[in-house]
N, C-alpha and C positions, 0 to 999 in steps of 0.2 A: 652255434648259430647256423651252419650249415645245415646240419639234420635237419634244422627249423623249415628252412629255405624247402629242402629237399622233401619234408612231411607237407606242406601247403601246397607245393608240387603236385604229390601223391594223389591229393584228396582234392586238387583243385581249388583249393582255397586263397584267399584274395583280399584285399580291402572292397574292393568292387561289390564281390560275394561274398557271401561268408559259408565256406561248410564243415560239416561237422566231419570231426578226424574221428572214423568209428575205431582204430585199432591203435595205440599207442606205440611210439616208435622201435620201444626195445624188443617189441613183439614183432614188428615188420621187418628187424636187423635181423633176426634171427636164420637163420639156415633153414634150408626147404624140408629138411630130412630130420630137424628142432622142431617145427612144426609153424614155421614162422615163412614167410612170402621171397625170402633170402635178398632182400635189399640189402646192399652194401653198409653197416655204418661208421663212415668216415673216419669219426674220433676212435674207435676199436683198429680202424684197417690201419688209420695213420701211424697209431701204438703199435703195431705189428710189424711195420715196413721199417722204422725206427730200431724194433729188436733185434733187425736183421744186420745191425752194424755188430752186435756182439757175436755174432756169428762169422762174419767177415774178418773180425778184431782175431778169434783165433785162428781164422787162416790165413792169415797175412800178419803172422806174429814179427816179421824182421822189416816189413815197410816203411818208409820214413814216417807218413802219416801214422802207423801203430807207434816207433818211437814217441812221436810227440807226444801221442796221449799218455803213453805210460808215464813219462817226465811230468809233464803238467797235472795229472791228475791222480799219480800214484798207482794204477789200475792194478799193480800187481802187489798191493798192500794190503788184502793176500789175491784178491782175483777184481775183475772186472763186474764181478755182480754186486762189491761193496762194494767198491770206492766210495769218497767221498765227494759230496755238490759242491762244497763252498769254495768261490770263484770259478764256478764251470761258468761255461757259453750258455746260452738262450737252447742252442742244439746238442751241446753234452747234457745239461738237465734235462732233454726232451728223450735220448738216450739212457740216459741212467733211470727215468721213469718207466719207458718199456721194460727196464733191464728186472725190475722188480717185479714184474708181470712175468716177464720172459723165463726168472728162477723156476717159475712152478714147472716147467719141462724140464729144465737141466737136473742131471745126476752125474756126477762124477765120478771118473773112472781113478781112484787111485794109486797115484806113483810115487815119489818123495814126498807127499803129504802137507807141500810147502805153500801150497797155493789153493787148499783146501779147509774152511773152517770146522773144526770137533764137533758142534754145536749148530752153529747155523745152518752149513750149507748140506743138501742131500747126497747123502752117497751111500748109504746102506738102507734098506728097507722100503718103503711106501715113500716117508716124509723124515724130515732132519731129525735128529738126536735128539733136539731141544723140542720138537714135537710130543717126540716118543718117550721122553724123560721128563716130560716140564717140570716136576717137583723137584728133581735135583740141580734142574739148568737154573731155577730160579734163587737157589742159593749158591750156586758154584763161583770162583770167581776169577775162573779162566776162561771167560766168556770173550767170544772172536777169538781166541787163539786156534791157529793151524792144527794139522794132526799130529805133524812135526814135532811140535813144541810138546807137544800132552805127550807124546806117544815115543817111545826110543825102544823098540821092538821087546818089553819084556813090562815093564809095568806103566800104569795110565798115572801120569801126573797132574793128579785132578783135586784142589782144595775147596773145602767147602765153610761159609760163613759160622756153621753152627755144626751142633753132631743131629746126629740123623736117628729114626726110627727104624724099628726091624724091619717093617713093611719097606721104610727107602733102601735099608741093608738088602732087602732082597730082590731091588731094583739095581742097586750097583753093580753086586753080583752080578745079573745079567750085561748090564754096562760094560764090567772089564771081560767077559767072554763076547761079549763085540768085538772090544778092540783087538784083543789077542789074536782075532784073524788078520788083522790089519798085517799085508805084508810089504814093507814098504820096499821099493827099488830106485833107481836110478833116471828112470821114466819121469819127466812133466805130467802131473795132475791134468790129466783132459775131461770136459765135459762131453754129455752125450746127449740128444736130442731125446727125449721117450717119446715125444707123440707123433713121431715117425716110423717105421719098418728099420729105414738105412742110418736113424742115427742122427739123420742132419736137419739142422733148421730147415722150416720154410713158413712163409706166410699163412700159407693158407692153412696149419695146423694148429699155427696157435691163436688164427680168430675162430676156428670152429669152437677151443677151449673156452676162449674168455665170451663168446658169443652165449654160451649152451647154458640156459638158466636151471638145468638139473632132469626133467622131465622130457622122455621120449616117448611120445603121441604114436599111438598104434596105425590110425585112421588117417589123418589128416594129410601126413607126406605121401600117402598113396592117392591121392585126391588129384595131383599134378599129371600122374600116369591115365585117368580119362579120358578116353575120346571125346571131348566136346569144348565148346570154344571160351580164350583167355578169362571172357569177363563171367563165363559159369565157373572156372577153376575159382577166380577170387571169391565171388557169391557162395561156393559152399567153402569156401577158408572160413570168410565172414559169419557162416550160419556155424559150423564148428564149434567158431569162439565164441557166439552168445552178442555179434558187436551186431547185426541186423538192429536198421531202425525201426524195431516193434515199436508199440508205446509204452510195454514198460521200460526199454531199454530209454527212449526218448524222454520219459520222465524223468531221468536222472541228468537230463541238460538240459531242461528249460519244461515248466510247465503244462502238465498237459490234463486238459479238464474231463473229457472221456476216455477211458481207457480201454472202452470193451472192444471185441474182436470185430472186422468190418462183415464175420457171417453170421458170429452167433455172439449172445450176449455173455458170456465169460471175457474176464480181463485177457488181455491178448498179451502174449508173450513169444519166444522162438517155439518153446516147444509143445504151447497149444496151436501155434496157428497151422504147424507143418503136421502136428500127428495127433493131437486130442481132437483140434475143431470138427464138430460132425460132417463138413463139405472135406474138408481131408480125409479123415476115416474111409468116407466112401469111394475116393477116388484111388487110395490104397486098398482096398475090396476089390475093387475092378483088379486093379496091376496083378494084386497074389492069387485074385480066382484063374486071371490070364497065364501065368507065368508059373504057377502051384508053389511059387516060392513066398516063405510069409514075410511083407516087407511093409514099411510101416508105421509099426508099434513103436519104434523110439529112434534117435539117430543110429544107434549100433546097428538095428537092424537093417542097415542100408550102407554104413560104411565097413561094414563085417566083408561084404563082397569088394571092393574096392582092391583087397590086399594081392586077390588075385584077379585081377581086370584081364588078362589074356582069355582066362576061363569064361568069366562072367560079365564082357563087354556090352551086351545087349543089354543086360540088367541092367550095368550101369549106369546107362548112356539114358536109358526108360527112366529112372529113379533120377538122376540127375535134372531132366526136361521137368519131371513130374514138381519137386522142389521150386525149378526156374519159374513154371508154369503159378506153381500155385503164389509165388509173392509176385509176379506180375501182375494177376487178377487181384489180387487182398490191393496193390499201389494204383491200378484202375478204381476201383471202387474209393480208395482215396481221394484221388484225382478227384473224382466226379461230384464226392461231399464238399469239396474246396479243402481240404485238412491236406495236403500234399506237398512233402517235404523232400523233394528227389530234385535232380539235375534239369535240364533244359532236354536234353535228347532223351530220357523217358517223359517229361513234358509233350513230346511231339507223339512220341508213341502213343499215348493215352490218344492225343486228339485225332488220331490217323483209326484209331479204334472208334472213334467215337462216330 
């Protein structure tokens, strides 16, 4: 509900007005350097700020408040990333739900093996055993048990519901020479942070994880480092992503009976109106005759120099205006049809041109 509040925020939107949310929120959560405007999102930060009790939980292992919860809620039945929900608080299930998110960074460092799951929890490799083995996790059935339990330094006490194929024989094989490294000591089983340097939790590590939808944008996060002002950095975000209100992007919210371009008659889209239309073409003719650099022909050709903006400032700052320039003439000529679907302060701009 927040986000909600915070997205009509964003885009000014209202019962009063109404406007249109060109980018969708999980895209505006995203981090500057994801390719996203790095707006906070709440419901991810609140998840993160929450995980940071499990962090706290093992430094403050002998605290009265860590007592209570180990009592209450078992936490060391084998670790604090299973326990169990039922009869937690409203804020230990708000805990225990980051705690599940939180797993994906812990790896554990093993010592007695007593507070480490065989199967579940990560401590050798990329990802858990039961990752790395599903075919025999799925028939095993000492599933949740510790290292401890499976492990007594010389053979893996592992049963399984049925007998197995050569191809799993020669899965296991690699299984017990896993374990056989296992050297267990006297040391409490600690967990270790991986998406840190030093080890340790922190917030800000692991919304950058659950933030990052997989894709790292060459172009886009260097668009922030240009010299030119706030509402040109968001305008080429927007032109980027394809969210500009063209008409074909507009047709996909509401009806729209002409589609063609306000220079030439081809249907209008982001990437005819900025680099195919023939009043663009030519205005990018001028720039590359001016500048001997060829710019242009498609967006790469203009956010390719972006990466090194120290170098090629002047370019930028040119190509960026030139962009600005051309959708404020295409939203004049709007304006002036009546078809104009912009805010009240490019409302004035138009009429101050006029």
């Amino acid at each position: 509900m927040i986000n909600s509040h915070m997205a009509n925020f964003f885009w000014d939107n209202s019962e009063e007005k109404h406007k249109y949310h060109l980018a969708g929120w999980p895209l505006i959560a995203q981090n500057k350097e994801f390719g996203g405007l790095g707006v906070p999102d709440l419901r991810t930060l609140n998840m993160c700020l929450l995980a940071s009790w499990i962090h706290r939980y093992h430094l403050q292992d002998n605290v009265l408040w860590s007592q209570i919860i180990k009592s209450k809620y078992r936490t060391e039945n084998p670790n604090v990333l299973c326990c169990l929900e039922r009869n937690a608080s409203p804020f230990s299930k708000g805990v225990q739900g980051a705690a599940q998110a939180a797993a994906l960074g812990y790896q554990w460092l093993v010592g007695d093996g007593r507070r480490v799951r065989f199967w579940e929890d990560h401590w050798f490799g990329n990802s858990s055993l039961a990752v790395q083995f599903w075919q025999l996790y799925v028939i095993n059935n000492e599933q949740g048990a510790t290292i401890s339990q499976v492990w007594d330094g010389s053979e893996l006490k592992l049963t399984f519901r049925r007998t197995v194929s050569q191809r799993l024989m020669l899965q296991w094989e690699e299984l017990t020479q896993i374990a056989s490294n296992i050297s267990l000591n006297n040391e409490e089983d600690a967990p270790v942070w991986r998406f840190t340097s030093n080890g340790q939790y922190s917030v800000q590590s692991l919304y950058a994880v659950l933030s990052f939808r997989g894709v790292m944008p060459i172009h886009i996060p260097a668009v922030w480092q240009l010299n030119v002002p706030p509402r040109v950095h968001i305008f080429l975000w927007l032109l980027y992503n394809n969210k500009l209100l063209t008409r074909d992007n507009l047709q996909k919210k509401r009806n729209v009976e002409d589609k063609s371009c306000l220079f030439c008659c081809e249907e209008e889209s982001i990437n005819h109106l900025f680099f195919d239309c023939c009043v663009s073409k030519l205005i990018w003719g001028w720039i590359s005759e001016v500048t001997e650099i060829q710019v242009g022909v498609d967006f790469e050709s203009i956010g390719r120099w972006w990466i090194s903006n120290n170098k090629n400032a002047v370019l930028n700052s040119t190509c960026a205006a030139t962009l600005w320039s051309i959708w404020k003439l295409r939203n004049l000529l709007c304006f002036q049809e009546g078809k104009w679907q912009g805010g009240p302060e490019e409302v004035r701009f138009c009429a101050r041109l006029q």
